[in-house]
N, C-alpha and C positions, 0 to 999 in steps of 0.2 A: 570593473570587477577584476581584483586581481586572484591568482593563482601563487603558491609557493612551490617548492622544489619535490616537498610529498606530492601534491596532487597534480603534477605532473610525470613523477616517478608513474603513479600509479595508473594514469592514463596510457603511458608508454607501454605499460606491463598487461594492460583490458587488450590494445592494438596489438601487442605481438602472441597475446590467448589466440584471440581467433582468428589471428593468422594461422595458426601450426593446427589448432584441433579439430579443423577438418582435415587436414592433409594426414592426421594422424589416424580416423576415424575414417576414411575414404580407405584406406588400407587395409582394413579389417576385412574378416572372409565375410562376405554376403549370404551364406546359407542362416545364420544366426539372427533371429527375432531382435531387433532393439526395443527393452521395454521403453512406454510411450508417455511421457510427459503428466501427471495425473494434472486432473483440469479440478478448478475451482473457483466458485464467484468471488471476488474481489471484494474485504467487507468493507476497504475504505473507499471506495468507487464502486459502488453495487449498479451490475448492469441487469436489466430488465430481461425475463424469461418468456420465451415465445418459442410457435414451432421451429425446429431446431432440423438442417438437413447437412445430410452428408456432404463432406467437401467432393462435387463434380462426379460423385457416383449413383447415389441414389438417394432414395426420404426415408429417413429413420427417424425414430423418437428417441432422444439421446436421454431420457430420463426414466427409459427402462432400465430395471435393476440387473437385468438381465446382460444388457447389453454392454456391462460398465465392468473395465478390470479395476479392483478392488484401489484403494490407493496406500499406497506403500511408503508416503514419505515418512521421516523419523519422527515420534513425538517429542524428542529434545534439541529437533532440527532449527533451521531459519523460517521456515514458510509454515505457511496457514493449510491443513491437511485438507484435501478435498473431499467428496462425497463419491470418488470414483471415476476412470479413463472412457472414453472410449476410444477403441484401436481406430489408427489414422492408417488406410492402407496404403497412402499417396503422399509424397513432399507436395508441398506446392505454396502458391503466394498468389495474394489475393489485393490487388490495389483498388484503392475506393477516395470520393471525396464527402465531404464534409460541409456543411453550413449550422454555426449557431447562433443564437442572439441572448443575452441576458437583458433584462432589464431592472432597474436598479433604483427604490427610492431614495436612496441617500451617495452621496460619493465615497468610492471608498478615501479612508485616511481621515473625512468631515461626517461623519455620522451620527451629529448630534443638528447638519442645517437639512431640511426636507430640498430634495434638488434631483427629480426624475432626469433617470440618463438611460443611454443604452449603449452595448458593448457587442459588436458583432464578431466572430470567429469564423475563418476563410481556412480551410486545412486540407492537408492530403491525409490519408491513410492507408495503410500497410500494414496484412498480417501475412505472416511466413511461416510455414512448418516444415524442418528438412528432417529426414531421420536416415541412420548409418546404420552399418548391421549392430555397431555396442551404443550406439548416443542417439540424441536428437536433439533438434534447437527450436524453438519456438522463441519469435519476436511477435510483438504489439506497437504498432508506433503512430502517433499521430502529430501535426505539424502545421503551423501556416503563421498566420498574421491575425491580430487584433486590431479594430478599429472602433477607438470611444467616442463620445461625444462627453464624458467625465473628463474634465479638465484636468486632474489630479494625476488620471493612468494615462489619457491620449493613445497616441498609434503605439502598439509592443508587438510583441511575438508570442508563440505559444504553441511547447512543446513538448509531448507525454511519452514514455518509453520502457515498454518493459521487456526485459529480456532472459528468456533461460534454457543455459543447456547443462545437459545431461550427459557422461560417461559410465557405462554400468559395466563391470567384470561380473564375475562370479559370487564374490562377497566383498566389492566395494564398490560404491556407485559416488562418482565427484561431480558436484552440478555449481553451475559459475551462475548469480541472480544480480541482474541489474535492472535498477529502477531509476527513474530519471524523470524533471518536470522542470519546466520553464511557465509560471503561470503569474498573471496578475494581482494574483490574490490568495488568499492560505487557502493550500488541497483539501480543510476539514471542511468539509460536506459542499466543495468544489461540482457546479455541475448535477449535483443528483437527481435524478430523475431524469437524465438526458444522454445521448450518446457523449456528451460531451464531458462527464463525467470518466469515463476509461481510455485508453488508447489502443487501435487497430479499429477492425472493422465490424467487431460483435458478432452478437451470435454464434452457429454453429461453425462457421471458417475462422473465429478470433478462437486463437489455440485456449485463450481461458485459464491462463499462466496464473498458478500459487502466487500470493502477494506474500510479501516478508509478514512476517510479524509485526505489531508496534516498537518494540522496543530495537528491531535493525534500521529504520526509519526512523531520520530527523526529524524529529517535533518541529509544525509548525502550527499549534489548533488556537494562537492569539488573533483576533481579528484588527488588534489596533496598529499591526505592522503594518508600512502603508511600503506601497509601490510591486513592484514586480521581482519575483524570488527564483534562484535555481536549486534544485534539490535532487541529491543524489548519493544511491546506496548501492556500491558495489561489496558482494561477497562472495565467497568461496567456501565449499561443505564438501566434506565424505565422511561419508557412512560405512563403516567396514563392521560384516557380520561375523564377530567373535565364537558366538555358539550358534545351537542351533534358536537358541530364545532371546539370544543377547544380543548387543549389536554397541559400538561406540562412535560417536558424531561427536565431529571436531570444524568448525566453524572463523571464520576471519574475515569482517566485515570494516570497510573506510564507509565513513557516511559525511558529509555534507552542505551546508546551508548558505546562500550566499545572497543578498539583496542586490537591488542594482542603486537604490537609495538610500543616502546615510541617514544614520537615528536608527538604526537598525542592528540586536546584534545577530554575528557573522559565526556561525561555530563550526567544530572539526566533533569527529567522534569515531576513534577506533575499537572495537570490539573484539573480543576470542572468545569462544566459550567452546568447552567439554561436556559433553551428555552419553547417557546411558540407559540405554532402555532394554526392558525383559518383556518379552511379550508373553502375558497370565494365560489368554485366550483367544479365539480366533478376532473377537470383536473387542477384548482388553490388553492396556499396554500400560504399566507402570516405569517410569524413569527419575533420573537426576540429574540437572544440568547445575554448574558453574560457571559464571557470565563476568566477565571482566571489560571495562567501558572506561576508556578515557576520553574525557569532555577539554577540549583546548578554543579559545573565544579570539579571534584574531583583533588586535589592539587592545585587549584586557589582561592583566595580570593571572587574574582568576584562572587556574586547571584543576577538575576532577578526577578521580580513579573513583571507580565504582563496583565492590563486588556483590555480586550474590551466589547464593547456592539457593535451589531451587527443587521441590517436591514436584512432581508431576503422574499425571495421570490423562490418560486417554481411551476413548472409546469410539468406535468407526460400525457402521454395520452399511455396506455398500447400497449408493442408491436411499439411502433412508436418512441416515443422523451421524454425526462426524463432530467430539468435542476433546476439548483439551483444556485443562486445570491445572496451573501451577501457583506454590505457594511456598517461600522461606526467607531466611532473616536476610537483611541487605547489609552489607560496611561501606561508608564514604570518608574518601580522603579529600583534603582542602590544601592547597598550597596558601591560599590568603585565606587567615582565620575566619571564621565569622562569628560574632559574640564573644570570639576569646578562645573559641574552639576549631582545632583543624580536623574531626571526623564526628560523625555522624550513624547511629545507629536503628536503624529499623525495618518495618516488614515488606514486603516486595510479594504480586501478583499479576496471574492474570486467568481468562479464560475464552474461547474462541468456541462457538456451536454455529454449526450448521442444521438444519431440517428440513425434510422435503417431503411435502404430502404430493399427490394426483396433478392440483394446479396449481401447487405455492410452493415455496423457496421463504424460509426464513432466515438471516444471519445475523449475531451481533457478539463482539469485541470487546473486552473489557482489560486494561491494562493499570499499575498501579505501580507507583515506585518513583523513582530518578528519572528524572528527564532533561533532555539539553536546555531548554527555556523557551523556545519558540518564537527567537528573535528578540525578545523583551528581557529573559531573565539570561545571568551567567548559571545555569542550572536549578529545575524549581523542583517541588516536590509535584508531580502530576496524577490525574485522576481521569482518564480516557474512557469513555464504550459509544458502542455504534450499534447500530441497528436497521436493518433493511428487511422489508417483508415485501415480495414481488407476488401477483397472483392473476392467475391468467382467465381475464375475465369472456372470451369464444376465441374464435378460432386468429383470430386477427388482432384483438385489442389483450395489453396486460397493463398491469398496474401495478404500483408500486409505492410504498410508503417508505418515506426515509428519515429515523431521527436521530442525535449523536447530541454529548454533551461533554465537554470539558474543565479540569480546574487545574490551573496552575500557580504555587503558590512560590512564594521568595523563600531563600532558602536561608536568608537573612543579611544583613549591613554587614561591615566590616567592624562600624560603632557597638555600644554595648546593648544598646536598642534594637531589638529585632521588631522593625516597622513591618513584615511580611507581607505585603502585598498580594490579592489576588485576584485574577483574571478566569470569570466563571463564561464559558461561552457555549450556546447552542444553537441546533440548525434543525427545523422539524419542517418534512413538506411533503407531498404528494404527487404523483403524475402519470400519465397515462401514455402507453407508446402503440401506435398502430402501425402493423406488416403491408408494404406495400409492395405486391408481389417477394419475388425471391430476393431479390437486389436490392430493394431499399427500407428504410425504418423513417417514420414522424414521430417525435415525442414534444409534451408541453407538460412541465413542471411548474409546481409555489413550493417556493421556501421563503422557511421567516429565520432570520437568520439574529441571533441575540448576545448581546457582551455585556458583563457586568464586570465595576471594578472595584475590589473592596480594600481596605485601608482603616487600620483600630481607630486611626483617629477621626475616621466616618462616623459623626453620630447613626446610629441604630448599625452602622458596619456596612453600610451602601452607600458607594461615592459615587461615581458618574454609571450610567447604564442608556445601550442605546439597543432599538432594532429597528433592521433594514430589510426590509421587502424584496423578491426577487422573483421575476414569473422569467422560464427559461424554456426558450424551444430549441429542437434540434435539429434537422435533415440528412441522411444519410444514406449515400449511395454509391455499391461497391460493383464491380465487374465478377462477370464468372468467375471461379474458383480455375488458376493457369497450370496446370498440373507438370512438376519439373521430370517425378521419374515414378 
């Protein structure tokens, strides 16, 4: 796997962040509140809802509305707004380990010969929350070794990481989001229904870190990429509040994608984007974002720019429902023509809802627009949503349904032929997680996991189509909550 002179810049430039921003935030007078990280379930990794306790203080029910400061991120921001905080009155760090197993009717990469295997996962886990009197940092991280008996994947590694901190003044607040994965196989519906689905140690001690949006995240929702993938999206946000209704989010994200196996492609993706939001009323919030996206494919010719401007609207009422709508025209630029043309004009979308009744959590994800390709294409037209409904079926046992479906299409040849190829792929399944005691979690999950490949010159438009079978358990067990100050 090689690295160029950017993404090592930009590693250099993550290492000397948080070198300096604690030492900077350590300075700060200590009489002054740090607001607290807003929490929110993860919709590309939806983790399972159960009773939920205080980190090392006491038992609370974190899905009281009551007990939840409202959340505050921007609706023209990077991340997925949540349903609400609750205050953490303690730093601390919580190590745990981990066992999972997937089993697998087909091999990944051969998914058209039937060949039961099984893939077991050996990791550590680590979640941390520190807070300063202006910031706070909250990591998720989990880690270890893969051991197949899939001839195709064999022995790998396998590593999940998310990370976000927070700087707040007066009227501007700069938060640094990193996401990171080292996994065998594409993150789209990776895991679901298991702990092994998220990174740290869940529950109420995993701080429950905002996840980016789709479109800060390298597409990866192809299932016919074969072998083992790295993916990663660093970005940087502030929010500085103009009026007392207004506020302007300004954004700069490096994203990622690297195979460890060729036949794969390898892509970069820098982002900027400018937003602006009024807030109508306590529970509405109107904005405009501007998104700029350059797509570069390491050994391909092919480079994208991609802009849009974007209509947005959002609606939060803490503890209950949390959505966000955006909708406007897209422009793309082509360095290598395709059909004769170097740009590209059309509509761009998305929308993001959360819900919470008594004992259920519902989420799902819908994204529309440009996307990097997913390993397969130099940039395709994509059609993303997700969906997770968690529901707590007594005191001990929750459940969870999980379904997602993606399209990815060609954005055409270089020839005068536009063959557009398209890659329709879904993942639908169910699972069940039981509490055991304070410290540990069981869960067992089915997903049917489905690809289809279409092509004009597919009689009826269906060329090859496979699905693979997947029952996944997890085991999960953390140490007390180590409390630093």
């Amino acid at each position: 796997m090689s690295f160029n002179r950017r993404q090592i810049l930009v590693t250099l430039a993550t290492v000397i962040y948080f070198a300096v921003a604690p030492v900077l935030c350590a300075q700060d007078s200590p009489t002054r509140e740090a607001p607290v990280q807003e929490t929110a379930q993860q919709p590309s990794t939806p983790k399972a809802a159960g009773r939920q306790y205080f980190p090392g203080v006491d038992d609370q029910d974190t899905t009281d509305p009551s007990a939840l400061t409202p959340d505050s991120l921007p609706l023209t921001g990077v991340q997925v707004p949540g349903l609400g905080s609750q205050e953490m009155r303690h730093s601390y760090f919580v190590p745990g380990i981990e066992y999972g197993n997937i089993i697998r009717s087909t091999a990944l990469g051969q998914p058209g010969t039937s060949d039961w295997n099984t893939t077991s996962f050996v990791a550590a886990d680590l979640s941390l929350f520190q807070r300063w009197s202006r910031a706070a940092l909250g990591i998720d991280y989990s880690g270890g070794g893969t051991f197949s008996t899939d001839p195709v994947l064999g022995n790998s590694f396998y590593h999940q990481l998310q990370l976000v901190q927070g700087i707040s003044w007066s009227r501007l607040r700069i938060s640094f989001i990193d996401q990171f994965s080292y996994l065998p196989e594409s993150q789209f519906g990776f895991g679901a229904g298991t702990s092994l689905a998220a990174a740290g140690v869940g529950g109420a001690l995993g701080p429950s870190l905002p996840a980016l949006q789709t479109n800060y995240q390298p597409s990866q929702s192809i299932y016919s990429t074969v072998g083992s993938r790295a993916s990663n999206s660093a970005t940087i946000e502030g929010a500085l509040k103009v009026t007392p209704r207004g506020s302007l989010t300004m954004a700069a994200s490096y994203g990622l994608l690297r195979f460890a196996e060729p036949g794969n492609v390898d892509t970069d993706d820098s982002i900027l984007s400018l937003g602006y939001d009024y807030v109508l009323s306590k529970t509405s919030t109107i904005g405009a974002v501007y998104r700029f996206t350059d797509y570069s494919y390491i050994g391909q010719p092919q480079r994208i720019g991609d802009h849009s401007v974007q209509a947005a609207y959002g609606r939060k009422i803490t503890g209950k429902t949390t959505m966000q709508v955006f909708i406007g025209p897209e422009f793309t630029k082509f360095r290598t023509p395709l059909n004769g043309s170097t740009s590209r004009t059309a509509v761009s979308g998305g929308a993001n809802l959360t819900y919470m009744w008594s004992r259920s959590n519902f989420t799902v994800t819908y994204n529309h627009g440009l996307a990097g390709g997913s390993g397969v294409f130099t940039g395709s037209k994509s059609d993303q949503v997700q969906g997770n409904l968690t529901q707590k079926l007594s005191q001990l046992w929750t459940g969870t349904v999980n379904v997602g479906f993606s399209r990815n299409s060609g954005l055409g040849l270089a020839e005068s032929t536009d063959l557009s190829p398209s890659f329709n792929t879904w993942f639908v399944g169910a699972g069940v997680q039981r509490q055991l005691g304070r410290t540990a979690t069981f869960a067992v999950a089915y997903n049917a996991y489905v690809e289809s490949l279409e092509l004009p010159t597919c009689s009826g438009g269906g060329c090859t189509s496979f699905v693979q079978h997947q029952v996944s358990l997890s085991f999960q067990w953390h140490a007390r909550p180590l409390v630093l100050h």
